[in-house]
C-alpha positions, 0 to 999 in steps of 0.5 A, a space after each residue: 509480495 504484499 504492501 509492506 514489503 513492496 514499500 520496504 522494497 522501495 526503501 521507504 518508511 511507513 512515515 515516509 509514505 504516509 507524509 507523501 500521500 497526506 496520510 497518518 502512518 497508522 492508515 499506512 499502518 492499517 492497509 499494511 496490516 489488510 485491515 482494509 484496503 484504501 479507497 485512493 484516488 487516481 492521482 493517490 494510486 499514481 504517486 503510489 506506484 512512483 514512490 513504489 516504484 511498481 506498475 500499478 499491477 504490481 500494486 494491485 496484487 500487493 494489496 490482494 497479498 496483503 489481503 490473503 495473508 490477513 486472512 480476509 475477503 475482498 469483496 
């Protein structure tokens, strides 16, 4: 499952995450798209994973789906 689908999921919406975390929905947008991967803080990756509702494993392997699908290399 990737991030949009993960938020999807949840049953929230770009603009809802993105005022959670103090965010623009086009970085929403953007780590949704893989067009890169968010540097979060740990407290950012906390509220993630509850406004997700996920592990933070589940998390984890969202952002590498979306990765894989974009077609782009973690590093």
């Amino acid at each position: 499952m990737d991030l949009k689908e993960l938020r999807e999921k949840a049953n929230l919406s770009a603009e809802r995450v993105a005022v959670e975390l103090g965010k623009s929905v086009s970085t929403i947008r953007f780590w949704e798209a893989g067009t890169y991967i968010p540097s979060l803080s740990p407290s950012e990756t906390l509220q993630l994973t509850r406004l997700y509702r996920c592990t933070l494993e589940e998390l984890s392997e969202s952002f590498i789906e979306t990765q894989r699908k974009s077609g782009k290399k973690l590093d």
